[in-house]
N, CA, C and O atoms as a Tripos MOL2 file, in Angstrom:
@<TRIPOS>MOLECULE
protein
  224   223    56     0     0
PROTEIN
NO_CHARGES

@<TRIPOS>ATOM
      1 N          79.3890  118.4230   96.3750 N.3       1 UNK1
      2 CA         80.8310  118.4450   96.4110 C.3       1 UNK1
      3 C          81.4290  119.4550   95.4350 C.2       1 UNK1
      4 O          82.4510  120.0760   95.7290 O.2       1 UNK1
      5 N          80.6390  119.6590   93.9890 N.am      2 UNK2
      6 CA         81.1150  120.7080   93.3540 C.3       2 UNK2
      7 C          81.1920  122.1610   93.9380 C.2       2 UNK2
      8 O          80.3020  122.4590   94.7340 O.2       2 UNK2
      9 N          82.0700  123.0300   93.6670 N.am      3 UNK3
     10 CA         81.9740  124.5070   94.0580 C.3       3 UNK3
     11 C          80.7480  124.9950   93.7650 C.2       3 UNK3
     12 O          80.3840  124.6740   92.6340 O.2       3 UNK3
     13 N          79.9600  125.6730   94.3890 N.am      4 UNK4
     14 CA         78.4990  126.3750   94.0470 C.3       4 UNK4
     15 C          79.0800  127.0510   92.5090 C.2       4 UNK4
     16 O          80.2210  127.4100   92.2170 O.2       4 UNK4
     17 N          77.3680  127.0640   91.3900 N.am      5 UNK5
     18 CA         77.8430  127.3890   90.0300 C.3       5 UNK5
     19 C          78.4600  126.8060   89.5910 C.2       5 UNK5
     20 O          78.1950  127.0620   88.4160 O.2       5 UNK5
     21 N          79.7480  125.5870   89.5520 N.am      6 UNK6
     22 CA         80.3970  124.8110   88.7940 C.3       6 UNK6
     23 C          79.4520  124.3470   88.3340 C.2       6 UNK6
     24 O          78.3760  124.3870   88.9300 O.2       6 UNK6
     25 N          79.6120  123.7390   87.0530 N.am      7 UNK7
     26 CA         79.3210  122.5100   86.2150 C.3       7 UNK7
     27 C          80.4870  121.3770   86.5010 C.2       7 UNK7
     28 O          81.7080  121.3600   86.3500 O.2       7 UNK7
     29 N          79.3760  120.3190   87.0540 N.am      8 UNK8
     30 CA         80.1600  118.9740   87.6530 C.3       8 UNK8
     31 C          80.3570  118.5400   86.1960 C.2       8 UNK8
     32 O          80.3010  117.3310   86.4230 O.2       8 UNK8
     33 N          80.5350  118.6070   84.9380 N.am      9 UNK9
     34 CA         80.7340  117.9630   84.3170 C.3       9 UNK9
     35 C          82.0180  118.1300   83.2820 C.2       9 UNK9
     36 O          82.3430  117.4600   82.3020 O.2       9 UNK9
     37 N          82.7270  119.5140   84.0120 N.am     10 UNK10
     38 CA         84.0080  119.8640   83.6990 C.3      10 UNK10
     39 C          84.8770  119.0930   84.5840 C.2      10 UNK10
     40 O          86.0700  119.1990   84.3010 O.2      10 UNK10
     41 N          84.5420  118.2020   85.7720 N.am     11 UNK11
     42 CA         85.4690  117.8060   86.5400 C.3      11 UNK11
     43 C          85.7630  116.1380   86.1930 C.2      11 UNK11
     44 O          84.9650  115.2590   85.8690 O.2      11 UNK11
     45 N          87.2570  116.0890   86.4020 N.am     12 UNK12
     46 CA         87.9230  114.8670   85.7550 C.3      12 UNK12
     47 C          88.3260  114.1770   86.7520 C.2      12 UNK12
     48 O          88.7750  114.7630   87.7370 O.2      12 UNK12
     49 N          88.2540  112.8630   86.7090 N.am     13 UNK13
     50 CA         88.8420  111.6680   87.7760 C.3      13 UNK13
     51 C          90.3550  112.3860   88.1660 C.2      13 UNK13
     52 O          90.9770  113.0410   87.3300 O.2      13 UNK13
     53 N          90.7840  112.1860   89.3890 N.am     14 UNK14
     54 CA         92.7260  112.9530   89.4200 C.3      14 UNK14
     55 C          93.5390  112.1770   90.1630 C.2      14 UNK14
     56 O          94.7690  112.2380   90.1560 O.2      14 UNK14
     57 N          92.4450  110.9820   91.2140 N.am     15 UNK15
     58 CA         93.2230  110.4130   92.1800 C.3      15 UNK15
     59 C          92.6210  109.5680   93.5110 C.2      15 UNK15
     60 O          91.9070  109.8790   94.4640 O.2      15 UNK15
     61 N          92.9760  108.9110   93.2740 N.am     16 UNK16
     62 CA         92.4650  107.3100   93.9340 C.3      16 UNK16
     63 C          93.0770  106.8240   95.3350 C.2      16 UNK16
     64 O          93.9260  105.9360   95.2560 O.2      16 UNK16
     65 N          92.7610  107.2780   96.5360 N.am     17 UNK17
     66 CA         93.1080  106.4300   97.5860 C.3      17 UNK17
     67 C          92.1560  105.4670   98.1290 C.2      17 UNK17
     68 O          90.9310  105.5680   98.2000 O.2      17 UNK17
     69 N          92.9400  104.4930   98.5100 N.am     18 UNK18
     70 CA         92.4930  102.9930   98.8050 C.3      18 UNK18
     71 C          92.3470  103.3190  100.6940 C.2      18 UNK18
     72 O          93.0800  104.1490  101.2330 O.2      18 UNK18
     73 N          91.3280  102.5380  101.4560 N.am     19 UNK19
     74 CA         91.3710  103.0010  102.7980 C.3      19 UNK19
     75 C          92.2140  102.1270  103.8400 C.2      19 UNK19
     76 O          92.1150  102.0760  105.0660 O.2      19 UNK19
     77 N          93.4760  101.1420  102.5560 N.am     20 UNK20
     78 CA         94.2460  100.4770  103.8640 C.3      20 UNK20
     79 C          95.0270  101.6470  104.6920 C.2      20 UNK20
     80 O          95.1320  102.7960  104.2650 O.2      20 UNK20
     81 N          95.4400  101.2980  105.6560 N.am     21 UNK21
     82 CA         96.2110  101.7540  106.6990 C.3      21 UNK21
     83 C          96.7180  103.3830  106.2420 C.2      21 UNK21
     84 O          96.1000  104.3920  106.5800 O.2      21 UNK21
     85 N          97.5130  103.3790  105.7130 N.am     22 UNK22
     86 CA         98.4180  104.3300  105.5120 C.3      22 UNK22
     87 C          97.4790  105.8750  104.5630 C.2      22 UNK22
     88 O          97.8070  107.0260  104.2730 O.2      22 UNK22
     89 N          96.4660  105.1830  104.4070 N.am     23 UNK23
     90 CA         95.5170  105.6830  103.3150 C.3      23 UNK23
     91 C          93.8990  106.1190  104.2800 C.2      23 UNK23
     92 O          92.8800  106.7190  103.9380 O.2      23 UNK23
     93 N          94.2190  105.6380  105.2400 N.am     24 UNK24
     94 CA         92.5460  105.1030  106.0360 C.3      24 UNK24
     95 C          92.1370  106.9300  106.2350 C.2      24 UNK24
     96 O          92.7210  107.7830  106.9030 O.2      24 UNK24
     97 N          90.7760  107.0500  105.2560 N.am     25 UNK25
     98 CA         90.1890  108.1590  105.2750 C.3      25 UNK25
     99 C          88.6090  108.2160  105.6090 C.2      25 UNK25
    100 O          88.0520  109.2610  105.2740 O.2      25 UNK25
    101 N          87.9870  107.4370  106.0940 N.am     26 UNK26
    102 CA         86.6750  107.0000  106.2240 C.3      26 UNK26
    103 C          86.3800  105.9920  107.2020 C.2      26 UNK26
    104 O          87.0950  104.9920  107.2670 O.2      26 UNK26
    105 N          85.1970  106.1830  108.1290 N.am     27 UNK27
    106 CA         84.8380  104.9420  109.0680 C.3      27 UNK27
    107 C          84.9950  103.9090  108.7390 C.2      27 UNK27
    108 O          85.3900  103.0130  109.4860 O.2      27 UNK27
    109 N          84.6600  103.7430  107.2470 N.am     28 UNK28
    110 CA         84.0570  102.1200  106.7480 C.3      28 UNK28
    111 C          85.3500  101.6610  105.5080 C.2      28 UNK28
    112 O          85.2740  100.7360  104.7000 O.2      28 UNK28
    113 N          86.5350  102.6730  105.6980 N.am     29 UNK29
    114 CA         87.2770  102.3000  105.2180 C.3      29 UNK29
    115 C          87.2790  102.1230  103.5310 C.2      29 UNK29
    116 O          87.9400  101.3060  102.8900 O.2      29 UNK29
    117 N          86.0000  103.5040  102.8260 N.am     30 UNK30
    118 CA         86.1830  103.4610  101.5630 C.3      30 UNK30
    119 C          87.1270  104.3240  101.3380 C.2      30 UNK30
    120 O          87.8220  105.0390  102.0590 O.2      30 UNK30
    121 N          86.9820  104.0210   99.4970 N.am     31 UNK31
    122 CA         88.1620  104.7470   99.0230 C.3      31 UNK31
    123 C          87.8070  106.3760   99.0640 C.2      31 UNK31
    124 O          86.6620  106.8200   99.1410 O.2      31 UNK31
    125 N          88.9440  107.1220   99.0000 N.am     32 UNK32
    126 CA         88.6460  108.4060   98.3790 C.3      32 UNK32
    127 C          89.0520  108.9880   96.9840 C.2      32 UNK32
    128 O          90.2220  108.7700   96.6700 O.2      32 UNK32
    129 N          88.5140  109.4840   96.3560 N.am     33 UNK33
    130 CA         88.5790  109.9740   94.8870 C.3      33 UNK33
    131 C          88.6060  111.5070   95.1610 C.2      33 UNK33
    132 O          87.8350  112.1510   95.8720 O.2      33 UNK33
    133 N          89.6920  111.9530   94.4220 N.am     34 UNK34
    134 CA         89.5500  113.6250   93.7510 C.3      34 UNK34
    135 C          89.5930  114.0290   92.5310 C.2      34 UNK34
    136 O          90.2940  113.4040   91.7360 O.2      34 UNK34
    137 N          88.8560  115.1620   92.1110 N.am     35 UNK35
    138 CA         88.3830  115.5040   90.6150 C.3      35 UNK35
    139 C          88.9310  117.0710   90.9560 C.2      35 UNK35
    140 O          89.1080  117.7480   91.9690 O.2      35 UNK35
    141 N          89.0750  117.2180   89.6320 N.am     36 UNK36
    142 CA         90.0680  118.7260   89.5360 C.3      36 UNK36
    143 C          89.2830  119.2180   87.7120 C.2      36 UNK36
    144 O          89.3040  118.4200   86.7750 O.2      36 UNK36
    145 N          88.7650  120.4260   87.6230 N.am     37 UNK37
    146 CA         88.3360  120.7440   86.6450 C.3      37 UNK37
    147 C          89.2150  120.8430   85.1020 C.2      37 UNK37
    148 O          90.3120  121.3850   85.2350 O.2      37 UNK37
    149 N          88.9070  120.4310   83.7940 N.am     38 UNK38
    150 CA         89.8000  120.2800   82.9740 C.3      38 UNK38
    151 C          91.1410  121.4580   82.4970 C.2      38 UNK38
    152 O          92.2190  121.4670   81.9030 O.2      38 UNK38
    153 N          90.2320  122.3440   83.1990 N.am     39 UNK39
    154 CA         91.0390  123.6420   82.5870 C.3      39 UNK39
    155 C          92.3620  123.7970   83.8580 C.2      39 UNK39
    156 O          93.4120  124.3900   83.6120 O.2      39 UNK39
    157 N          92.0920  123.2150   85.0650 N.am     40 UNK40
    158 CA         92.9030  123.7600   86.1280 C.3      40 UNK40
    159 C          94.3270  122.7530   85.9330 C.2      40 UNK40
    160 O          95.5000  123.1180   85.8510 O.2      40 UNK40
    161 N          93.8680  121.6400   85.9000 N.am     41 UNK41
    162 CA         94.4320  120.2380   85.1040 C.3      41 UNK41
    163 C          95.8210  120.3130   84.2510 C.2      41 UNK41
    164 O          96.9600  119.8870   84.4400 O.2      41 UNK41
    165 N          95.0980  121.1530   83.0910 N.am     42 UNK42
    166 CA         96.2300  121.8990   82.1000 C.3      42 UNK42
    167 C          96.6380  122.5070   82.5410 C.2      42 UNK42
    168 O          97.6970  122.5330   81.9140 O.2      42 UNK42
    169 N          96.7780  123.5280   83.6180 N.am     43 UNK43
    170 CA         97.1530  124.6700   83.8350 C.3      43 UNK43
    171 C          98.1820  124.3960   85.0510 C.2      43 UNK43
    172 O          98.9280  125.2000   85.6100 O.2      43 UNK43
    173 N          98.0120  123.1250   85.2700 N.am     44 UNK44
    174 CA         98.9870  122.4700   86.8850 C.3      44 UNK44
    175 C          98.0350  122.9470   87.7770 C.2      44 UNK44
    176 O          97.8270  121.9930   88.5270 O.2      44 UNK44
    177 N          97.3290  123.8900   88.1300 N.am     45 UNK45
    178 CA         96.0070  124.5270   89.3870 C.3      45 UNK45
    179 C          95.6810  123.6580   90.3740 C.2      45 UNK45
    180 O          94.5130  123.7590   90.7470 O.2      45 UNK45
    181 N          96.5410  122.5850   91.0820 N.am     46 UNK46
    182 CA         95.8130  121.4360   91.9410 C.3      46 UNK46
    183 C          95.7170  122.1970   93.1350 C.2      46 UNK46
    184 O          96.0720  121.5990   94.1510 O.2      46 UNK46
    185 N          95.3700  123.2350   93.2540 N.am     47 UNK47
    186 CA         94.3300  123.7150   94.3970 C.3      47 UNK47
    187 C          92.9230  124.0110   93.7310 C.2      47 UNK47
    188 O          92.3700  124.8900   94.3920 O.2      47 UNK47
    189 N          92.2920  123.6770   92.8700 N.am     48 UNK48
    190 CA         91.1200  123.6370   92.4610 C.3      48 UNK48
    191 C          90.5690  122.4420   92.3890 C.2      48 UNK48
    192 O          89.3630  122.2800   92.2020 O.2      48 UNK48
    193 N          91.6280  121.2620   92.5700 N.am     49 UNK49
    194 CA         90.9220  119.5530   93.3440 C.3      49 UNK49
    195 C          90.2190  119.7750   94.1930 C.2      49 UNK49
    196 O          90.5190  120.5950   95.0600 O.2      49 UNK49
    197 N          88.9430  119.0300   94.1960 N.am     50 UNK50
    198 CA         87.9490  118.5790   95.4220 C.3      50 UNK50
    199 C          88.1170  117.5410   95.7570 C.2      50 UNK50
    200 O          88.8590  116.9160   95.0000 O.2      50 UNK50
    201 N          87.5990  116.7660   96.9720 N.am     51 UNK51
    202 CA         87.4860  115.2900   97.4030 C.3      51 UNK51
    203 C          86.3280  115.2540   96.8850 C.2      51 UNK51
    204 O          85.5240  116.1840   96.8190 O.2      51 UNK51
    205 N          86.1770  113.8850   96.3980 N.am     52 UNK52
    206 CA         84.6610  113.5630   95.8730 C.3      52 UNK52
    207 C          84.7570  111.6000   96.4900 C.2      52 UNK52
    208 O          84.9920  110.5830   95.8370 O.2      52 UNK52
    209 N          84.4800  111.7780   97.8320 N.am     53 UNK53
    210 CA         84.3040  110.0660   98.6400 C.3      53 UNK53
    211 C          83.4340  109.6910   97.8210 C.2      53 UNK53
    212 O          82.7760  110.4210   97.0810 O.2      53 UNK53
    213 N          83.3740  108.2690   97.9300 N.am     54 UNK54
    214 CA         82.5420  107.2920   97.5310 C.3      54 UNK54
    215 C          81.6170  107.1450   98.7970 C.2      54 UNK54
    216 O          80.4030  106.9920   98.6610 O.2      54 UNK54
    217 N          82.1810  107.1930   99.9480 N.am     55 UNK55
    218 CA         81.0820  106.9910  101.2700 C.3      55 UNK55
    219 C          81.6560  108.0230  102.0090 C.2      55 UNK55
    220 O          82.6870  108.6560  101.7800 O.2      55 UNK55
    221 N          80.5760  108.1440  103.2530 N.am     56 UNK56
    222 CA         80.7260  108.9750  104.5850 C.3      56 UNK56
    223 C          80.6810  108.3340  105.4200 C.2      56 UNK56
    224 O          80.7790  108.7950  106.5570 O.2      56 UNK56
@<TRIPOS>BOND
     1     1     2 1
     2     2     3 1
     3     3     4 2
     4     3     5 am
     5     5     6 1
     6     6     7 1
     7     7     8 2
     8     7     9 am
     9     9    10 1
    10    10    11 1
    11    11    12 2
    12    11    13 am
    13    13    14 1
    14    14    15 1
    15    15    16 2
    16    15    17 am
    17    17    18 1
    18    18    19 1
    19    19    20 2
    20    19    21 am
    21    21    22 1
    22    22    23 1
    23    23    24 2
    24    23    25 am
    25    25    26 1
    26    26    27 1
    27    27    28 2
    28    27    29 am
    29    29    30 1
    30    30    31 1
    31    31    32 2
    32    31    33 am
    33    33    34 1
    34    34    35 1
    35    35    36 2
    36    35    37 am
    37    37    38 1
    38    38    39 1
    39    39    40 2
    40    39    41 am
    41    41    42 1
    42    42    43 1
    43    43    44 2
    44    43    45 am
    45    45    46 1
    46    46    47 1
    47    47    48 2
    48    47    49 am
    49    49    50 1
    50    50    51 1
    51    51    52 2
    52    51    53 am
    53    53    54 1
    54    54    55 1
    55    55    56 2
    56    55    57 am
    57    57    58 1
    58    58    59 1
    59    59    60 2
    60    59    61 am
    61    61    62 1
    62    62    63 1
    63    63    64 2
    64    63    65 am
    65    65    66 1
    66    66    67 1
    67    67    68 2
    68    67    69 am
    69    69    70 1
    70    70    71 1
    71    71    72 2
    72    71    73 am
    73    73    74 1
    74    74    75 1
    75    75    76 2
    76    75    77 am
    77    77    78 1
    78    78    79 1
    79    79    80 2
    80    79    81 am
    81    81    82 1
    82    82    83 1
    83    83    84 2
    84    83    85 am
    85    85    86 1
    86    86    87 1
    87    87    88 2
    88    87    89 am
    89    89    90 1
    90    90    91 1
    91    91    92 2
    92    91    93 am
    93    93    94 1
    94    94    95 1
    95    95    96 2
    96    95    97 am
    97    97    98 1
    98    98    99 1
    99    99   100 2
   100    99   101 am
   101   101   102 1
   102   102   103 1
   103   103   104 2
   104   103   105 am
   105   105   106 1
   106   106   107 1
   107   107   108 2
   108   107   109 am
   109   109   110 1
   110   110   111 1
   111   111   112 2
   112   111   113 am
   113   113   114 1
   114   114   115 1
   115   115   116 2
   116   115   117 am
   117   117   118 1
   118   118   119 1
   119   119   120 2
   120   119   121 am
   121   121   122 1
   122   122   123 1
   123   123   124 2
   124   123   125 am
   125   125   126 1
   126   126   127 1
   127   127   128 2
   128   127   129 am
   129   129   130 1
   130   130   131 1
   131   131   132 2
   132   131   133 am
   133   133   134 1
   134   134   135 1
   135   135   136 2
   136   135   137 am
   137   137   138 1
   138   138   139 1
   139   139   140 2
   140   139   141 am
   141   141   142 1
   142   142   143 1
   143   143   144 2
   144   143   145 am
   145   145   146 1
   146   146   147 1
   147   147   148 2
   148   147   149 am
   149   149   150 1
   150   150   151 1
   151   151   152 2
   152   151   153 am
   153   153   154 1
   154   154   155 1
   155   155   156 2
   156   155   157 am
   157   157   158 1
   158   158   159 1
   159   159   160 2
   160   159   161 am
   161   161   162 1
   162   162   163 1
   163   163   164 2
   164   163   165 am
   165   165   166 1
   166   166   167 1
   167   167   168 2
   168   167   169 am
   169   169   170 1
   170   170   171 1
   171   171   172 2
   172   171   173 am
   173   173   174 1
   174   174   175 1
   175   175   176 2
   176   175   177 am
   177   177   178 1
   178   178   179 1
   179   179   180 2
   180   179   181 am
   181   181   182 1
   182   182   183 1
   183   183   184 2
   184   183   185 am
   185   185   186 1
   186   186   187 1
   187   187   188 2
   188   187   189 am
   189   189   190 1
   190   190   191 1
   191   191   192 2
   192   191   193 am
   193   193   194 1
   194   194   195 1
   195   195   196 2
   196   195   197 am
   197   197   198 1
   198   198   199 1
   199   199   200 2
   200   199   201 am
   201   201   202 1
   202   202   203 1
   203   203   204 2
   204   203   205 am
   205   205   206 1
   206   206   207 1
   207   207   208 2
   208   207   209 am
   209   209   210 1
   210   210   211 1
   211   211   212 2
   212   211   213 am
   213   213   214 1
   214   214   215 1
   215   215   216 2
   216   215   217 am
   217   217   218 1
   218   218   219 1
   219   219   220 2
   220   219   221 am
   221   221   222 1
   222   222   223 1
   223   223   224 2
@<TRIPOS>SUBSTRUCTURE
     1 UNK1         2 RESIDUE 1 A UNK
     2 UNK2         6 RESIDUE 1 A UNK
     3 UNK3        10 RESIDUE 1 A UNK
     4 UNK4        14 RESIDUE 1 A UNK
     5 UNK5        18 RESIDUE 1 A UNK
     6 UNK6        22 RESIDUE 1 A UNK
     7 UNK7        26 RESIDUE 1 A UNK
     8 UNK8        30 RESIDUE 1 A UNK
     9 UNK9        34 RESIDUE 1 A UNK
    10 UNK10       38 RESIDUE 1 A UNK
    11 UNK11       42 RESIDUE 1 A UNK
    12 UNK12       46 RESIDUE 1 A UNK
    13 UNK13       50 RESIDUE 1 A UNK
    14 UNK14       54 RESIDUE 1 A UNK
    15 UNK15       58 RESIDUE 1 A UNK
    16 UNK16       62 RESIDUE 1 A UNK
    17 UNK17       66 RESIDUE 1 A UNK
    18 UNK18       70 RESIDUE 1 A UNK
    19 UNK19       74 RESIDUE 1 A UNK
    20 UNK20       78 RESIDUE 1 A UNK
    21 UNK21       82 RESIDUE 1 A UNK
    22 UNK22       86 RESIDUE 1 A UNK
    23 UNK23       90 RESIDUE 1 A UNK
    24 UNK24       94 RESIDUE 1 A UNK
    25 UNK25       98 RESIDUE 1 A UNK
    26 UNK26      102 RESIDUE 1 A UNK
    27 UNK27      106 RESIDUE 1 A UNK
    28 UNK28      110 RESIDUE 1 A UNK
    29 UNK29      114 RESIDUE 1 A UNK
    30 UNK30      118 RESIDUE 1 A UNK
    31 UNK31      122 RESIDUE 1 A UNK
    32 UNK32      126 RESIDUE 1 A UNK
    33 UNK33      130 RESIDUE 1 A UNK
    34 UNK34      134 RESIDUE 1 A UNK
    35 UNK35      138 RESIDUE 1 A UNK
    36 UNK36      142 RESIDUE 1 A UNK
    37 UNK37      146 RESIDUE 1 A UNK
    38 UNK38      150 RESIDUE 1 A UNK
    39 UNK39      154 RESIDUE 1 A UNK
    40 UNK40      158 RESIDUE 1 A UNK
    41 UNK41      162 RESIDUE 1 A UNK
    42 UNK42      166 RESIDUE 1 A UNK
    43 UNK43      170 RESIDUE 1 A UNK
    44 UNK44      174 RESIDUE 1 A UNK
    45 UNK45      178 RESIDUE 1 A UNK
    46 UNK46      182 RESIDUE 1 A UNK
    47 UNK47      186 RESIDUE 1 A UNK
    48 UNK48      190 RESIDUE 1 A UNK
    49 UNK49      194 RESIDUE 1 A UNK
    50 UNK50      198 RESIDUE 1 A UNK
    51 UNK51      202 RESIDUE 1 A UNK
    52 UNK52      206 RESIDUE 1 A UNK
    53 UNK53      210 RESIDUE 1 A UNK
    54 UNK54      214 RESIDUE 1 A UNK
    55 UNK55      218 RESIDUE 1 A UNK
    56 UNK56      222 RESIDUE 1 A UNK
């Protein structure tokens, strides 16, 4: 899920959807999580967020 060459360990929790209804992003109805690197974060950069699911 990281960008090729990232270090996954610059990337920070950013955002939590739940898979009721309005939210439903997955077959099995898990959540989805996105991580955004610390530096992009500070910088406002939320086009450098990834999705990082809990399931497929």
């Amino acid at each position: 899920m990281v960008p090729w060459g990232e270090d996954a360990t610059i990337y920070h929790h950013l955002l939590q959807l739940s898979g009721q209804d309005e939210w439903y992003l997955g077959g099995d109805g898990g959540w989805m999580h996105w991580s955004i690197p610390t530096d992009a974060l500070r910088a406002g950069d939320f086009g450098r967020a990834i999705p990082t699911p809990d399931i497929w």
